[in-house]
matplotlib code that plots the C-alpha trace (Angstrom):
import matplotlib.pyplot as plt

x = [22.4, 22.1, 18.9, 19.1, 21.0, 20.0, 21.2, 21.6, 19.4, 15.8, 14.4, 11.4, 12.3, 15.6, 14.6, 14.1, 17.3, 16.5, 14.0, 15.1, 15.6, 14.3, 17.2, 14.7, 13.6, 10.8, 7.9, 8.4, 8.0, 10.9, 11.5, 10.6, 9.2, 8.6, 12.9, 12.4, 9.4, 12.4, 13.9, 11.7, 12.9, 12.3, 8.7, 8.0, 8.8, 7.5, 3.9, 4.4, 5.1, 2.2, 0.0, 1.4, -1.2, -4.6, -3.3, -6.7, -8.3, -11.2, -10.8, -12.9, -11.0, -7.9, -8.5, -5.5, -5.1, -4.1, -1.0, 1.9, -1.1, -2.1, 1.8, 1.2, -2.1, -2.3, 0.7, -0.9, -4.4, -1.8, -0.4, -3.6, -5.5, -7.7, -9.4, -8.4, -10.2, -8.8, -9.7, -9.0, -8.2, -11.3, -12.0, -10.9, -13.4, -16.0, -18.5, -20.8, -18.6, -18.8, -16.6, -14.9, -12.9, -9.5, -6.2, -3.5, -0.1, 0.9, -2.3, -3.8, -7.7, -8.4, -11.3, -10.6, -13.6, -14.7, -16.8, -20.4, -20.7, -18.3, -18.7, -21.5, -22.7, -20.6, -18.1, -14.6, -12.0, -8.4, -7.2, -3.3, -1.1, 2.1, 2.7, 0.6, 2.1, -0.5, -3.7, -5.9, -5.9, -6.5, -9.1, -11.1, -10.7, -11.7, -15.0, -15.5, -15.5, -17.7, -20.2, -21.2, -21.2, -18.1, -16.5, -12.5, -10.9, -7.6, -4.9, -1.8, 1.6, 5.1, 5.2, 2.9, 4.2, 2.9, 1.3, -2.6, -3.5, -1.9, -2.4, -6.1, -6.0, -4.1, -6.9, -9.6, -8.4, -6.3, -3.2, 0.3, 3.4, 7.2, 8.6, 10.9, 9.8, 13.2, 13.1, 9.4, 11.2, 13.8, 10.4, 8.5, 11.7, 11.1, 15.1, 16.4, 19.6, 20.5, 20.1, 23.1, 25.3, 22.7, 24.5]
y = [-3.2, -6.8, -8.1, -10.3, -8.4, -8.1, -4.8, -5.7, -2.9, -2.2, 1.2, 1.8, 2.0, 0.2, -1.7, 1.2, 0.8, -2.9, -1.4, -1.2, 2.1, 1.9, 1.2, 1.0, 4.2, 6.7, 4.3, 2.6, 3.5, 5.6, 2.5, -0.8, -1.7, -5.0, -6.3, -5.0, -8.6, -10.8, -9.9, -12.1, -9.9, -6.5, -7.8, -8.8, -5.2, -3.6, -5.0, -4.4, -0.6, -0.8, -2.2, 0.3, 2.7, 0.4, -2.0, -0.1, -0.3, -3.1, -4.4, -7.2, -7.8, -6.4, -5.5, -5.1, -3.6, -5.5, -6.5, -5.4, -4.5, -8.3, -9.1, -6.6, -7.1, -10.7, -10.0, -7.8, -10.1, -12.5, -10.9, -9.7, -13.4, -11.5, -12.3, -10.9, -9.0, -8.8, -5.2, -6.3, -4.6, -4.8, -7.8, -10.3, -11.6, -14.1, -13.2, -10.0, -7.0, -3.3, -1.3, 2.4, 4.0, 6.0, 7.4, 6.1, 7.6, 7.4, 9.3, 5.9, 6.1, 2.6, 0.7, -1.8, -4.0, -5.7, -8.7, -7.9, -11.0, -9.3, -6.1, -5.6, -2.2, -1.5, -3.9, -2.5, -2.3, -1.7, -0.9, -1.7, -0.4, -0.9, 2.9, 5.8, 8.2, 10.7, 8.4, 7.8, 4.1, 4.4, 6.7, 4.8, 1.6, 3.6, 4.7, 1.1, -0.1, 2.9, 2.1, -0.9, 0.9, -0.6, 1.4, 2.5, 1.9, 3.0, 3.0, 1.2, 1.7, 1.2, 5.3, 8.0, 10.8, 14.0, 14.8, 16.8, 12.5, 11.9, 14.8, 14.5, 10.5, 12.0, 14.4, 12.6, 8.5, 7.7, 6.2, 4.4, 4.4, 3.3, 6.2, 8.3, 11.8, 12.7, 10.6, 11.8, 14.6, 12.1, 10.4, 13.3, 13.9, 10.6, 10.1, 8.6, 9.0, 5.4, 4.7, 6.3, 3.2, 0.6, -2.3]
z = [0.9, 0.5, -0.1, 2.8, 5.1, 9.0, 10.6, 14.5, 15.4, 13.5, 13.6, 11.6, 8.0, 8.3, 5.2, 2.8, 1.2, 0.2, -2.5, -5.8, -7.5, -11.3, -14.0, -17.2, -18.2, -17.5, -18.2, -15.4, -11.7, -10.2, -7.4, -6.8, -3.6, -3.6, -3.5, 0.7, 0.4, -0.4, 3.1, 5.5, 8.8, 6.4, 5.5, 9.0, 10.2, 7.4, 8.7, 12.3, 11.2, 8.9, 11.9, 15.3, 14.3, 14.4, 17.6, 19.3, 16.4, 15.4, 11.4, 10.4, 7.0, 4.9, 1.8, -1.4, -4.6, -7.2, -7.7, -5.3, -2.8, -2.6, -1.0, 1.5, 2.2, 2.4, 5.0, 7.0, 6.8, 8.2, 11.0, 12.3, 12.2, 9.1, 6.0, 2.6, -0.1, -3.2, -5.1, -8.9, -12.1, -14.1, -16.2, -13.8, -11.3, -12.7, -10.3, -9.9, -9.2, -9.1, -10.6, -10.4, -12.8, -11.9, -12.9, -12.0, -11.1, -15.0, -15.5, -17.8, -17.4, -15.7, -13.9, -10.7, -9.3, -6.0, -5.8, -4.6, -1.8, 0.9, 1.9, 3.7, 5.7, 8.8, 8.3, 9.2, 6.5, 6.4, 3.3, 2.0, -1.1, -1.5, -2.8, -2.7, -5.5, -6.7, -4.5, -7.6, -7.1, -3.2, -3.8, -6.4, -3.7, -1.0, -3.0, -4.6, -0.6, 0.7, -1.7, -0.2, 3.5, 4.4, 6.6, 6.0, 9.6, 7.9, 4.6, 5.1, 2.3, 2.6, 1.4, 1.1, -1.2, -0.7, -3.3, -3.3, -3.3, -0.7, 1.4, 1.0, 2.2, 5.4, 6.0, 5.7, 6.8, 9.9, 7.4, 8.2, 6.2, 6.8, 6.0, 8.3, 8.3, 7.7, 5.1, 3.8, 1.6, -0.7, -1.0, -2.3, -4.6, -6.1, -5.0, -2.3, -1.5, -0.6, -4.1, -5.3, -3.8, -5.0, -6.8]

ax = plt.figure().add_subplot(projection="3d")
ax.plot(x, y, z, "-o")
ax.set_aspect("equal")
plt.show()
């Protein structure tokens, strides 16, 4: 699919095939996500699926993982007239932080960090990813933000695999994904079949 292709109608998830399936080897992510960001209509979309689920819903701030979480976020911040928090890999922020350590969907032992002068208790977080593979990283943002009492209104990714991760952010968060369900199993599979024709 062209990367800034248009189809005349727009179900949810049209823009799928706009990601990029990985072509260098197994240390790398199965797919990239972040080609569908180049399409201004597929981003736009993207966010309004991300969003349908919390319209009732009252956030007081976005908050991102760093990196490909910041895109998202900061678009979804955007569309809903929010501010952003950046959640950071450790050793970045030059202000107090707190940090939490986590695996991440490699299995690397790692350590993100939030800045200490924004959460507060009760305020009402939404919480965006671009991927949720094995929900180490979501997990360890979800705790870092709990910690200072802020309260996880939802998560937010372009896909949630199934994995015991991500099952156990579905059972316990009210999430939103792009993701067909008849699309939810290629997912799982780490192959979607829309990759075969990718060029």
């Amino acid at each position: 699919m062209d990367v800034f292709a248009v189809p005349a109608e727009r179900p949810k998830g049209w823009y799928l095939p706009l990601m990029a399936p990985n072509t260098r080897g197994p240390a790398f992510a199965w797919l990239d996500p972040s080609r569908l960001y180049c399409n201004s209509q597929a981003l736009a979309d993207c966010v309004k699926d991300l969003l349908a689920p919390f319209h009732n819903d009252p956030i007081d701030l976005v908050a991102g993982i760093d990196a490909m979480g910041f895109i998202l976020g900061a678009s979804v911040a955007t569309a809903l007239g929010k501010g952003f928090l950046a959640i950071r890999k450790a050793g970045h922020l030059c202000v107090e932080a707190q940090t939490q350590n986590y695996s991440d969907y490699t299995g690397r032992e790692k350590t993100m960090e939030v800045r200490l002068d924004v959460l507060r208790p009760g305020l009402r977080v939404l919480l965006v990813d671009q991927w949720i593979e094995t929900g180490g990283t979501m997990r360890a943002a979800i705790q870092l933000l709990e910690r200072q009492g802020a309260a996880v209104v939802g998560v937010a990714a372009v896909a949630i695999e199934n994995t015991e991760g991500g099952k156990w952010i579905k059972d316990n968060y009210k999430f939103s994904h792009c993701v067909p369900e008849e699309l939810q199993g290629q997912v799982d599979g780490k192959r979607l079949n829309c990759f075969q024709v990718f060029n």
